[in-house]
MIZAVEX-874511 format. One record per atom (N, C-alpha, C): x, y, z. Coordinates in steps of 0.1 Angstrom, whole numbers, plus 5000, padded with zeros to 4 digits. Layout:
<zazas>
XYZ/...
</zazas>
This chain:
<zazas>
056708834832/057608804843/058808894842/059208924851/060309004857/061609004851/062309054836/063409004831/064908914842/064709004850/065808964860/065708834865/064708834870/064008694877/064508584869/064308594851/064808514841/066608454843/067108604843/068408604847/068908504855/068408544869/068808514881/068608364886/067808264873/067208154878/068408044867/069108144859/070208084846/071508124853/071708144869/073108184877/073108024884/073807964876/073807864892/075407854893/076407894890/077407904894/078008054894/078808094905/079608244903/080308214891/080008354886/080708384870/082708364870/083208304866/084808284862/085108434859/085508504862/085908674858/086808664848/087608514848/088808544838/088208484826/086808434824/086008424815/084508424813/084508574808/083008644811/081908634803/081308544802/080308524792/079108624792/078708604777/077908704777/076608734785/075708584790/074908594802/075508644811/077308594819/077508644828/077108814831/077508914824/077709014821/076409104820/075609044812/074009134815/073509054830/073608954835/073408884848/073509004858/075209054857/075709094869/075009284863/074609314853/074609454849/073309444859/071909384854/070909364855/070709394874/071509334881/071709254897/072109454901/073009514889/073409644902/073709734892/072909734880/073409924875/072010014879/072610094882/071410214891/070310274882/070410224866/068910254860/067810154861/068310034862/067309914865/067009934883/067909974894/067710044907/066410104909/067010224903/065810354901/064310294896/064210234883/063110134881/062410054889/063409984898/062309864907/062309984918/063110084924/062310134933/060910214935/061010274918/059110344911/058010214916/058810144910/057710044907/057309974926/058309994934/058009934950/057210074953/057410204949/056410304953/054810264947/054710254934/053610224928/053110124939/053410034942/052809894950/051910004967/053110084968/053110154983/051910244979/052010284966/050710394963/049710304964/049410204962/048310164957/047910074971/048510044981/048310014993/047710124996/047810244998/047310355006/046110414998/045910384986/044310404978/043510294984/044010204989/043010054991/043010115005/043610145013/043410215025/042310265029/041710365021/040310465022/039210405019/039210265018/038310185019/038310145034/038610135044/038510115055/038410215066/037810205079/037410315086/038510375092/038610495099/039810565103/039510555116/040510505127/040310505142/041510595146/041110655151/042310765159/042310845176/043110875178/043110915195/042911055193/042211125207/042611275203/042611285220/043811375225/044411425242/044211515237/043811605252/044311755250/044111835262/044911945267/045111975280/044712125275/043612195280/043612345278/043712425293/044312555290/044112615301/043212775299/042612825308/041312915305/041913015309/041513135304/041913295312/041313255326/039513245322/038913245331/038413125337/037813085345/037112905346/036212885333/036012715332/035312755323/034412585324/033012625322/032612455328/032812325325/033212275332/033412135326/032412025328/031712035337/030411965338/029211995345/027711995341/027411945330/027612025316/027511925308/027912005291/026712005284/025411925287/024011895278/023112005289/023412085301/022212115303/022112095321/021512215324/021012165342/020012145344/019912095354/018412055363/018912095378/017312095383/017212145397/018312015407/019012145414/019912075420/021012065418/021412065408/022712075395/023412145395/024712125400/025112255403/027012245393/026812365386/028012355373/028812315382/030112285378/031412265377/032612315369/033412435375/034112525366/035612515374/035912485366/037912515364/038712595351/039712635353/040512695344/040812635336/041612475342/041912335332/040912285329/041312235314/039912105311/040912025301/040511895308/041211785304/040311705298/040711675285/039711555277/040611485268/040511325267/040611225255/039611165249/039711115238/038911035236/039610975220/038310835216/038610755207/037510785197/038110795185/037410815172/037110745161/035910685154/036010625143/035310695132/035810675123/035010755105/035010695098/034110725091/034210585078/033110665065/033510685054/033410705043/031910615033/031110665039/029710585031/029810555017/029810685012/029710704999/030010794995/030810784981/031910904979/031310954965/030210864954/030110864941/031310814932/032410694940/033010654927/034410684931/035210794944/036010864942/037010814943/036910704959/037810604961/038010504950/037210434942/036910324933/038010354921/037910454918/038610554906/040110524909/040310604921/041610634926/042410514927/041510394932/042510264935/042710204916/041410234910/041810164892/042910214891/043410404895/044410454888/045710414893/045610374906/046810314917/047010204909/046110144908/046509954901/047009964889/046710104880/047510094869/048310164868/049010234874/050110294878/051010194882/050610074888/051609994892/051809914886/050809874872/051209804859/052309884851/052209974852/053010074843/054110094849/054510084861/055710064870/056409944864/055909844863/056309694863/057109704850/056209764838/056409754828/057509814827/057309944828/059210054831/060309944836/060009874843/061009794848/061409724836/060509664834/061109534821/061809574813/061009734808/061809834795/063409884802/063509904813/064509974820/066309834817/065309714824/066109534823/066509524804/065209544802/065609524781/066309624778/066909734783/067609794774/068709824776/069109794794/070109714798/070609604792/069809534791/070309434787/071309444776/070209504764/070609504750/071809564751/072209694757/073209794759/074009684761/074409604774/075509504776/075609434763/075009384757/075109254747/076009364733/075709484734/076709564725/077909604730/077709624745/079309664750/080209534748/079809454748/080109314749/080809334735/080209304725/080509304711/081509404702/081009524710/082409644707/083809584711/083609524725/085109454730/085509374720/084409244720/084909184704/085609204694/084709294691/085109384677/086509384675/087209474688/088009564687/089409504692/088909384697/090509244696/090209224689/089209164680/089509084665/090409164658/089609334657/090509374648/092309404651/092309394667/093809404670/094709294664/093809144662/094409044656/094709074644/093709104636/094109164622/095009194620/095309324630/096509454626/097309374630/097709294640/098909244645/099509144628/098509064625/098709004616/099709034604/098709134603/099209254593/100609334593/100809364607/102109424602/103209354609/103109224611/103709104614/104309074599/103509104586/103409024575/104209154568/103909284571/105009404570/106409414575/106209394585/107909364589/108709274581/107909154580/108909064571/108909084559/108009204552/108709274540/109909364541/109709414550/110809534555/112209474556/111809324560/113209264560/113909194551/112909194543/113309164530/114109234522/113209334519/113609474515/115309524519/115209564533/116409554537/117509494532/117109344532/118609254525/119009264516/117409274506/118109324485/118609464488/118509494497/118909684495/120509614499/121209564507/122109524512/123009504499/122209394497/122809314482/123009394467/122409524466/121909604457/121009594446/120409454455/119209404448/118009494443/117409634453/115909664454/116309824453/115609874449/115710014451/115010104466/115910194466/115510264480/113510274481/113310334470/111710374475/110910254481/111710134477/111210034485/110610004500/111810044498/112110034517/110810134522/111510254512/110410394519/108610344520/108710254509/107310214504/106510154517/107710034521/107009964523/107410014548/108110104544/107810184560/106710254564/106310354549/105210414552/103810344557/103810204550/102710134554/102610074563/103710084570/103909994584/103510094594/104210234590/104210334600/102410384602/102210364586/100710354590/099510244594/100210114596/099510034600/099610054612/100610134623/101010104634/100010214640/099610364634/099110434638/097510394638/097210294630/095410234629/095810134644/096710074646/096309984656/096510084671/096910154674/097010284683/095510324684/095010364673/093410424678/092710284680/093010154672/092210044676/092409994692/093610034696/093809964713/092810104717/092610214713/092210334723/090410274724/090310254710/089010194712/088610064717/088810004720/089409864728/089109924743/090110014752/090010074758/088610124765/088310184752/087010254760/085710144762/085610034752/084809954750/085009874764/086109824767/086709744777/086009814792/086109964794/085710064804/084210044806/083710064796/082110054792/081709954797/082009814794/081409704799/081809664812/082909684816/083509704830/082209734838/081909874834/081409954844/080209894845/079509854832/078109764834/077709604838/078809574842/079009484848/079209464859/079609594868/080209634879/081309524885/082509564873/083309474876/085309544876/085509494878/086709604877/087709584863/088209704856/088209694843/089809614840/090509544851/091509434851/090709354841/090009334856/089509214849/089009204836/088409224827/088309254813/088709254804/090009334810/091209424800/092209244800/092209204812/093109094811/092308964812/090808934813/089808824811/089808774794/089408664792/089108654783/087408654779/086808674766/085108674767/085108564754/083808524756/083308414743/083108484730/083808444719/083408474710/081508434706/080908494703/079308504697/079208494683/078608434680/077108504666/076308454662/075208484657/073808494656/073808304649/072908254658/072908094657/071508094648/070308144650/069408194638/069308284628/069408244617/069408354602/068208334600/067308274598/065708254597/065008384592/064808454604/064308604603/065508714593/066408664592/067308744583/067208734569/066608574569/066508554552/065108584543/064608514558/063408554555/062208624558/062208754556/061808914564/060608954554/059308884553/058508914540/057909004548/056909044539/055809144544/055009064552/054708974556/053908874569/054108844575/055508814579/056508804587/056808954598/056909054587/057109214590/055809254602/054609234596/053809214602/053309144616/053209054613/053208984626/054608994634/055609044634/056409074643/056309214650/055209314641/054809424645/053409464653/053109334655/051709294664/052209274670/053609184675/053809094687/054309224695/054909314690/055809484696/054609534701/053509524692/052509604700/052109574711/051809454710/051309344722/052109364736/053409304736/054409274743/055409374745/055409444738/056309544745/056209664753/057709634761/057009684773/056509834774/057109934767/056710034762/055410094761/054710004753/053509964751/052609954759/053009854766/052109824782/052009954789/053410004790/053510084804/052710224797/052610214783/051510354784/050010304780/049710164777/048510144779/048010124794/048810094805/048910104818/048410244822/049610374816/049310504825/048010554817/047510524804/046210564798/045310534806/045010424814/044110314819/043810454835/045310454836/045310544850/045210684849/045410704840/044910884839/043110904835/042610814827/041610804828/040510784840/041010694850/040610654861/041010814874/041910864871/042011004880/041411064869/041111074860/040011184853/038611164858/038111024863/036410974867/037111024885/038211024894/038311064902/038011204906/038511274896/038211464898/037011484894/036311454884/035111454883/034211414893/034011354904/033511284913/033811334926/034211474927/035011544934/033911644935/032611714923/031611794918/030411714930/030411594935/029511544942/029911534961/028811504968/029111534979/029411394984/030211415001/030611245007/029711245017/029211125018/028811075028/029611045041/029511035052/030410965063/029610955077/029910855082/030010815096/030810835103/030710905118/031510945125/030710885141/031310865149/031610865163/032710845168/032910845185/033510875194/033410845208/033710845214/033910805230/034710865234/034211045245/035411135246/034711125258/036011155272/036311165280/036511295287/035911375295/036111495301/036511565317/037311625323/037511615336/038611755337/038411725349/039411885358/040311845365/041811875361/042911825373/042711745377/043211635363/042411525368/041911395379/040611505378/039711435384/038511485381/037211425387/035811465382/036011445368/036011305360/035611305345/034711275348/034011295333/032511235330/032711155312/032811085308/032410975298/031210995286/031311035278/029811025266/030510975254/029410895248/029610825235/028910925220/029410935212/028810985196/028510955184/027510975178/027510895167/026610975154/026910985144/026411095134/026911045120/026011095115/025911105100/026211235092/027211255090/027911395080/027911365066/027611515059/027311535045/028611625040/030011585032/030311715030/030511715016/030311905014/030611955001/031212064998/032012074994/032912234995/031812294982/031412424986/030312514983/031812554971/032812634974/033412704965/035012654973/036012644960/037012574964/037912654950/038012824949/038612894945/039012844928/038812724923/038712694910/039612564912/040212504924/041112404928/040312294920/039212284923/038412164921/038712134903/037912244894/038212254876/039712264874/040512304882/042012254878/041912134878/041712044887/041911934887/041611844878/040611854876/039511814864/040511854849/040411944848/041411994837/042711954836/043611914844/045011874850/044611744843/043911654846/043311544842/043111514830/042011574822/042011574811/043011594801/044111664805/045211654798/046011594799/046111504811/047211404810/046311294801/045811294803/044511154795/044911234779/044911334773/045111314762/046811324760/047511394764/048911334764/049711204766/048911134772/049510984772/048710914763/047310954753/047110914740/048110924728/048411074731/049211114719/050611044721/050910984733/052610914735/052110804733/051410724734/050810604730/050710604711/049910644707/050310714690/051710724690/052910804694/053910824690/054810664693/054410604705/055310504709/054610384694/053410364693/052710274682/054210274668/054010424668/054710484648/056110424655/056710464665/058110434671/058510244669/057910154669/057810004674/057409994660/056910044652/056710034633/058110044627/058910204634/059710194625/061210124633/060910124644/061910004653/062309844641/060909834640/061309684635/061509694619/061209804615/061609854603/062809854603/063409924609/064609944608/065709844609/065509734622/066009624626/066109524613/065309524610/064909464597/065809444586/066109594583/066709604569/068209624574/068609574589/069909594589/070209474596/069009344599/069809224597/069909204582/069109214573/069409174558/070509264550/070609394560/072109424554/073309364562/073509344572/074909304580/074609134572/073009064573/073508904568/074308924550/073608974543/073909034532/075809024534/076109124536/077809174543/078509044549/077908994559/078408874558/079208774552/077608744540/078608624535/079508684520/079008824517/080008864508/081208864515/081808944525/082708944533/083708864536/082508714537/083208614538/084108554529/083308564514/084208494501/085308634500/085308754498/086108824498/087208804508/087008804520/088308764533/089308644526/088108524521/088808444518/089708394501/089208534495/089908574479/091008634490/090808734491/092008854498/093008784502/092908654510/094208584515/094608554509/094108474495/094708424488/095608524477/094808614474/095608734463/096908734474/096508754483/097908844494/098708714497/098508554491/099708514490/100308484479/099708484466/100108474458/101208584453/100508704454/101608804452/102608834462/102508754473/103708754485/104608654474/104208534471/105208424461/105608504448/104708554445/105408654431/106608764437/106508814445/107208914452/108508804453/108908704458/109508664460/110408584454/109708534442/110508504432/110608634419/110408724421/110808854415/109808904399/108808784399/108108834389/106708884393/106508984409/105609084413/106009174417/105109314418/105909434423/104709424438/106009534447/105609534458/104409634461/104009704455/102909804457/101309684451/101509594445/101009514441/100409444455/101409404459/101509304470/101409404487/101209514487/100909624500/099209624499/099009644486/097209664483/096709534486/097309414482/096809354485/096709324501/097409334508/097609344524/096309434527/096509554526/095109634526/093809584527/093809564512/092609484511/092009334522/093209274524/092509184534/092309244541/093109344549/092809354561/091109404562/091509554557/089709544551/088309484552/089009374543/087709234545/087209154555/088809144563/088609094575/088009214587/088009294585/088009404593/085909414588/085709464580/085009414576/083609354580/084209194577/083809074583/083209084595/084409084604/084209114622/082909214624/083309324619/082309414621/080709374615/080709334605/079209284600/078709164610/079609074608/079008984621/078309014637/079409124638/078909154652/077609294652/077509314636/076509424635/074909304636/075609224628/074209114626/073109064640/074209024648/074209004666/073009144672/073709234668/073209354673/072009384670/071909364663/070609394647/069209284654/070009184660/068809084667/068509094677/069609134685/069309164698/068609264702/068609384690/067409544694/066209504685/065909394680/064409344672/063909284684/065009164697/064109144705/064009204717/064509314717/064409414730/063009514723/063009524710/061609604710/060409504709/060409394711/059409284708/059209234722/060409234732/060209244750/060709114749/061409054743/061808904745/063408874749/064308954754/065108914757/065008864770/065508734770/065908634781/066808574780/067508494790/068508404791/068508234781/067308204778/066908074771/067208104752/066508304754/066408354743/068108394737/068808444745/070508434743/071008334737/070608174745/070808064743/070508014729/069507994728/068807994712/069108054702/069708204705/070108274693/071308314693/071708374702/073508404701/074008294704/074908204698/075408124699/076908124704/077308104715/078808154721/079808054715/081008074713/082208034702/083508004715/083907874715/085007864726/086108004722/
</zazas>
């Protein structure tokens, strides 16, 4: 089924802009960015192609008028022949219509071919689509997460040199008092001045991430920049813990099977093959039925009326090598979409390979991350209390600031790598949905 269709059936209220949830957001990408556009419009041609192959199964009825004029007269009736008494009928003009039907006996296979290759052409359409929806999708669900990312870490820094300043002011007072020595001060500016230059490229990056999603959302980048979004993460570890070789496996069948990739070139194999039994069948001659009911007369007037009806054989005797291009044109696309078939197979092997070993690295990072975030705050207050009752030094107490931030910094990023890591195992397995979001990314007030 139709990724979108999925979407579009999990909308039952307009999305809050000043809070964009992460369905909202591939919802509205999915409804209007112009690569999923371009996709369903292939795929409405494919349907249109494949209407007009099923066509040449049916007879052809057509009109034919026509007004000639002669140098000289020229007879218009009789046309089969005189008899005694009979006397021609000649004008300059000759006026005739008439009504036509044709119809296609037997071709050896040619039309039959052409509609298999139409009907799989338009499987392979379909499938493009899904692939075009899944990687949309997935794209949003990271632009999504870069935003994340990149306020968490603005909280951090804010944190941070919120927790610098009130060294600085510290510092300041013993310098007052002649408590501290100068390099202090210098010490503890430099780290500020450099904490202030990390949070500068963090808003730039914020910025661009904020732009990105904007745009895939087709939404305006206020809104974003000043909306708030749900915090996420990965509500199944399951597959993260436990990623054996059978598991590996059977998740590398279901890619085969199901993804759309997959389809849409087991689709165009199906259909280049099927135009390869068409050119071939092109070596044989067609059968057809033809008649008519044509109408003849002079300024007008004096028609005369005859009906026709025949049986035609055709074969093009020589067709300058048109015909063996064809054939040949054929044959090569039939082995080129084998050999992308092979390459997309190894491609979806090392897809989930790869997905693989970077949820068990980001879950891995995780929970180390976690106990470290949660050591680092603590080192960073203990030596804030030694600093302050005078038995820590300050350089002591700056690394340790560092360091959290670090961890926390970190942190944010592994979690949202983890998200990521799931979300491109089920975009190459064809399973992103709105139920499937539900189930696995789990959204955070």
């Amino acid at each position: 089924m139709n990724v979108l269709l999925f979407f579009a059936a999990m909308q039952i209220s307009t999305p809050d802009s000043t809070r964009l949830t992460l369905i909202d957001a591939v919802n509205r990408a999915l409804k209007s960015y112009p690569t999923v556009a371009v996709a369903r419009a292939q795929r409405d041609r494919a349907s249109a192609d494949l209407g007009d192959a099923r066509a040449n199964w049916l007879p052809r009825l057509w009109l034919d008028a026509s007004l000639m004029r002669f140098q000289e007269p020229m007879v218009v009736q009789p046309l089969h022949g005189l008899g005694p008494g009979v006397t021609p009928l000649f004008d300059r003009t000759l006026i005739q219509a008439g009504v036509s039907l044709g119809y296609t006996l037997f071709d050896f296979g040619t039309r039959s071919a052409r509609v298999r290759a139409q009907r799989a052409m338009e499987g392979a359409a379909d499938a493009a689509l899904s692939n075009a929806e899944l990687m949309l999708a997935a794209r949003v669900v990271n632009a999504y997460l870069r935003v994340l990312t990149a306020r968490a870490l603005l909280i951090a820094q804010d944190q941070q040199l919120a927790r610098l300043n009130s060294e600085a002011d510290r510092v300041q007072k013993l310098l007052a008092e002649g408590k501290a020595a100068r390099i202090e001060s210098l010490r503890v500016d430099a780290e500020a001045k450099r904490a202030k230059a990390d949070r500068i490229a963090g808003e730039s990056q914020l910025d661009v991430a904020e732009h990105d999603l904007a745009q895939l959302a087709d939404l305006p980048w206020e809104s974003i920049h000043g909306g708030a979004l749900q915090s996420v993460r990965l509500a199944d570890t399951t597959l993260t813990v436990d990623a054996g070789t059978a598991t590996r496996a059977a998740l590398v069948q279901r890619a085969h099977d199901n993804a759309p990739e997959s389809l849409e070139l087991r689709s165009r194999a199906v259909a280049v093959r099927a135009s390869l039994s068409a050119a071939k069948a092109t070596r044989l001659p067609e059968f057809r039925l033809t008649s008519a009911y044509i109408d003849r007369g002079r300024a007008w007037a004096d028609f005369a009326a005859e009906w026709q009806v025949g049986v035609a054989v055709s074969y093009p005797l020589f067709t300058g090598g048109s015909r063996t291009s064809a054939i040949h044109r054929a044959d090569a696309d039939a082995r080129t979409v084998d050999a992308q078939q092979k390459a997309v197979e190894l491609g979806v092997d090392q897809g989930v390979d790869r997905t693989l070993a970077a949820l068990r690295e980001s879950h891995a990072r995780v929970a180390a991350l976690e106990s470290a975030a949660e050591q680092s705050a603590e080192v960073v207050r203990i030596e804030r209390l030694s600093l302050e009752v005078g038995s820590g030094t300050q350089s002591d107490y700056l690394e340790a600031e560092a360091n959290l931030l670090r961890a926390r910094a970190g942190l944010i990023e592994a979690r949202h790598a983890e998200v990521s890591a799931r979300v491109e195992l089920a975009r190459i397995l064809g399973e992103i949905t709105p139920e499937w979001l539900a189930r696995t990314v789990e959204s955070q007030p």
